[in-house]
N, C-alpha and C positions, 0 to 999 in steps of 0.2 A: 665477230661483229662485222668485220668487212663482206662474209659473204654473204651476210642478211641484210647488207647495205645492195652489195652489187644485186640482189634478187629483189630488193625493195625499190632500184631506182630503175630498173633495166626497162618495167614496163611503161613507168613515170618518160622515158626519154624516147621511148620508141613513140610513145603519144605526141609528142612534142616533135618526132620527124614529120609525124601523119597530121599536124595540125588540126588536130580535134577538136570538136568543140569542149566551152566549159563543163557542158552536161556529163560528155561523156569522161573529161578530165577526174570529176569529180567522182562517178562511177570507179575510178581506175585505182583513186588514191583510198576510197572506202575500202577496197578489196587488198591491197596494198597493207594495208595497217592490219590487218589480219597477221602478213607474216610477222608484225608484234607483238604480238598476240592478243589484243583490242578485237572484240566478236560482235557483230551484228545482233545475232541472236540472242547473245546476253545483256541487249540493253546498253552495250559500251560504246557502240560507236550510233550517235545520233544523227540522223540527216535531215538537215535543217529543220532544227526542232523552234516550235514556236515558245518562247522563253517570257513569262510574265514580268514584267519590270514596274513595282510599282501600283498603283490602282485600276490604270485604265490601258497602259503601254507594254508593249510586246517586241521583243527583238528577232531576228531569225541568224542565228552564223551559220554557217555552211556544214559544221561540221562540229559538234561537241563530245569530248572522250569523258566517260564517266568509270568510275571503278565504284563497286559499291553504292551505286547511288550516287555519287558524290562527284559534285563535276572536280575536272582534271584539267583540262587544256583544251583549247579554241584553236578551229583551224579555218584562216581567209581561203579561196580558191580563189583561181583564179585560170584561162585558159594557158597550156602552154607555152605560147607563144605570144603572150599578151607583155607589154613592159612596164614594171608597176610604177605607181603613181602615188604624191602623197596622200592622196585620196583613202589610197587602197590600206596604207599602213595608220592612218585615222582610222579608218573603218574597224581593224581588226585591234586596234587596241581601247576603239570604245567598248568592244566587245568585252574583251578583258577588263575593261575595268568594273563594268556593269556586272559582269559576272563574278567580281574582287577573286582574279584569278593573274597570278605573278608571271605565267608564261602564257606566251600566243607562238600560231607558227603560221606562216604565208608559205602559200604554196603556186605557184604559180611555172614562172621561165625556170626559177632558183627555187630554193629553200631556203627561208629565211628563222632565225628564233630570235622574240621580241621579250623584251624584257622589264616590267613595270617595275621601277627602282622604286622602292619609300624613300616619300618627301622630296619627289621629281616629279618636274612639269610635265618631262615629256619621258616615253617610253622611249629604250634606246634597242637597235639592233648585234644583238651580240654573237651574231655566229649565220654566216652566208654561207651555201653549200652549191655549186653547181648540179646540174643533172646529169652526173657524170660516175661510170663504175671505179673502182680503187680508190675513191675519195675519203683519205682521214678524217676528217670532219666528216663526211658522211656516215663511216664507223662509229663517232663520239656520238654522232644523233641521234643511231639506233640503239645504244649502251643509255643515253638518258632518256629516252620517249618508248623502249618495248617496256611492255606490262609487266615481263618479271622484275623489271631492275626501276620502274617506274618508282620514282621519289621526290615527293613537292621540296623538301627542304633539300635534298641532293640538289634538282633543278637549281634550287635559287641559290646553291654554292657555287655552283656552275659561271650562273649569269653573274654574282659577284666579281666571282674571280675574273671572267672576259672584262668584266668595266674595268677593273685593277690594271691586267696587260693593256686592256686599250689606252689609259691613262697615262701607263709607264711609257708606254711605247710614243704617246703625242709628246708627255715630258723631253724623252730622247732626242727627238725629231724638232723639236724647240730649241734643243742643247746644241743640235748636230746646226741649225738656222744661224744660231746667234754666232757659232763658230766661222761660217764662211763669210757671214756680213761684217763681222767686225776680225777677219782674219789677223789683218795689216797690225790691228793693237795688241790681241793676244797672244799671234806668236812674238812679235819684237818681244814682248815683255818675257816671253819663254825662253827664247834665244840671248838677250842680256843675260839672266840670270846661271843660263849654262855657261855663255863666255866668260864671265866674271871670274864661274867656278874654276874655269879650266887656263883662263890665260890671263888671272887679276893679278899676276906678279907681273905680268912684261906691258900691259896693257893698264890707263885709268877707265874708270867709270867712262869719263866724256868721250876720253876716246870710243869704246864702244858703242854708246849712246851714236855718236855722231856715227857711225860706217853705217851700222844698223840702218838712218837713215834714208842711207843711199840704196839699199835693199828693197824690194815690193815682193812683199809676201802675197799667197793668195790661198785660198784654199777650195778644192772641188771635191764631191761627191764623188766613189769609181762610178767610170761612167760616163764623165762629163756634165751630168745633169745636176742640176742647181736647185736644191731642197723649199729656197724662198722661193720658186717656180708659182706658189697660186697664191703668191703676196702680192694683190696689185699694186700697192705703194713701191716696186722695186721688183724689176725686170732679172732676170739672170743673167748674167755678163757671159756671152758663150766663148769658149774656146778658141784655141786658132785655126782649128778644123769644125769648128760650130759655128752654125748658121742658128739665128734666131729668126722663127718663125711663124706667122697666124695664118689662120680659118676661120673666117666668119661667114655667116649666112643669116637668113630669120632664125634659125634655131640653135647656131651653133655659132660659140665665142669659145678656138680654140688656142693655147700657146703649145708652140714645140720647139726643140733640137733636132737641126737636119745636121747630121755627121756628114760631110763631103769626103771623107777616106772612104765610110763605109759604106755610103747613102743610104743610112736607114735614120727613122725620124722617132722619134721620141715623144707623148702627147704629154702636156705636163699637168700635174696637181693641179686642181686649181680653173682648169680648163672646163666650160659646158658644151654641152652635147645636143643631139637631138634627141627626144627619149621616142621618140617612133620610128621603125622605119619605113623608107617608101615602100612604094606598089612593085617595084621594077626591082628591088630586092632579088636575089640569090636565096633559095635556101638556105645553102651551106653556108653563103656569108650572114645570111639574119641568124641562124645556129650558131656560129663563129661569136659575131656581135654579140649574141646576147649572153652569151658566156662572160665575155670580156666584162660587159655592162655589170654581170651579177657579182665580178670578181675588184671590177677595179673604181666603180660607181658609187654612190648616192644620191639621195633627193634632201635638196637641204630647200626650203622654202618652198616648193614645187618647182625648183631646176633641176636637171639632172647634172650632176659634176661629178668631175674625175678626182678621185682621193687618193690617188696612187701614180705615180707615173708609168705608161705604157708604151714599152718599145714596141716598134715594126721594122720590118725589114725592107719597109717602102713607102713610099710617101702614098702610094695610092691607095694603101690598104689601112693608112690612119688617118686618112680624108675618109672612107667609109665608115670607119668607127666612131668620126666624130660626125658625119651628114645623116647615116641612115642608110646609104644605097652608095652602088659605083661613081668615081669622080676620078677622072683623072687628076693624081696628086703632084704632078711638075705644075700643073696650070693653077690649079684652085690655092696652093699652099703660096703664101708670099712673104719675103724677107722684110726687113724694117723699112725698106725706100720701098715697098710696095713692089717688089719684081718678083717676075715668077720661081720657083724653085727649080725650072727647066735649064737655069742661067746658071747653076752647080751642076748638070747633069754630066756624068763621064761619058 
């Protein structure tokens, strides 16, 4: 499966160095689904088919897989290098619904599979793929979406199961929140009951009670970084080698962690972005960015936000990720009294 991934995405990212158009994106990804074995000629793979909906109304998707006659799965395009929008993930699940079909897939910077859950408002994103060779996930995509292995109820086991890990995993992430905000109470309360166990003959109750006290427990994440990071009711309390810090601009409302041991900075949860980038862009760094974007990102309301937190190894290179384009990061990032982050530089 991986080598029919690295031969399915090799021509997908070389399009994406050469900045092609949609047209030709879309030409690339029809030929592409061949090595899935999805054939043109058989009527399986549709190019924008005009799709009747209703008495008088007609859809067009970009792209519809049929086996048998029977549609299968919807595919958004989009240009390479384009950065999606909620627009673009409406788009492709109105399709999907219209067509009462349980999975969609975007294709665009990433690859994306959508997932119309029964008895849900909205479709959820259950599986992001960069355009990248050796990608596990991109393995699992080609083992669910080639034609021999192709299966609607497999599919929708799939996208179950991802809602489940996504779920356990926010669960955990709540668990892991509540533990460093209310450290101070849960451990004393941890730490009495072991002392009790271990030194209630020489020791009372108050006695321990009271030392405890005199104790300040805390609790961090490895790393230093602070999980309530994109709670804005409650800042992270940095370290003693943590700087707390922002980036704002018109497009971009960011928080981070500047490590002054290590000087590298930290973008946190929580954090928006700009979802375009400039004119004056790098290549390699809008290739770079848009990686990141597709790995550590979402659109929750038409913002782009960071759902993850993303270390660098320099302030200026997560001033890029969060502006769009080059920004000196000593000057642009600034501590809580508003000072530049040049005032930690070693």
């Amino acid at each position: 499966m991986q080598d029919t991934w690295n031969l399915f995405v090799h021509y997908l990212s070389e399009d994406k160095k050469n900045n092609v158009s949609e047209a030709e994106y879309h030409s690339t990804i029809e030929k592409q689904l061949g090595l899935l074995g999805w054939m043109i000629y058989r009527n399986e793979i549709l190019h924008k088919p005009n799709l009747p909906i209703g008495n008088h109304n007609f859809i067009q998707p970009d792209i519809l897989i049929q086996k048998e006659d029977k549609k299968q799965f919807v595919i958004e395009v989009k240009r390479p290098l384009h950065v999606q929008t909620a627009q673009d993930c409406d788009q492709l699940v109105s399709y999907m619904r219209q067509l009462k079909l349980e999975a969609g897939i975007y294709i665009g910077e990433h690859i994306e599979i959508f997932y119309d859950q029964p008895q849900s408002e909205k479709a959820v994103s259950v599986l992001k793929i960069p355009l990248e060779l050796d990608n596990k996930r991109g393995a699992r995509f080609v083992e669910l979406f080639s034609k021999e292995h192709f299966n609607k109820e497999a599919i929708v086991q799939f996208c179950e199961n991802r809602v489940k890990e996504m779920q356990h995993q926010e669960s955990l992430n709540k668990i892991k929140e509540n533990l460093v905000n209310e450290a101070q109470q849960q451990i004393t309360e941890g730490m009495k009951m072991y002392l009790m166990e271990k030194y209630g003959n020489a020791f009372s109750e108050s006695d321990i009670i009271n030392m405890l006290t005199t104790i300040e427990f805390t609790a961090t994440p490895k790393g230093g970084k602070q999980p309530n990071a994109g709670n804005s009711n409650s800042a992270p309390v940095p370290q003693e080698e943590d700087i707390m810090c922002f980036l704002r601009t018109r497009n971009t409302d960011a928080k981070g962690i500047f490590n002054i041991s290590t000087q590298t900075l930290t973008v946190l949860k929580g954090s928006t972005i700009n979802p375009q980038h400039r004119d004056s862009i790098k290549t390699k760094d809008k290739q770079k960015r848009e990686t990141l974007i597709a790995e550590y990102t979402e659109y929750k309301d038409g913002t782009l936000v960071v759902v993850k937190d993303v270390d660098f190894t320099s302030p200026s290179g997560a001033a890029l990720f969060c502006v769009g384009g080059s920004e000196n990061g000593w000057k642009c990032w600034k501590d809580e009294k508003n000072n530049e982050l040049d005032t930690y530089r070693k």
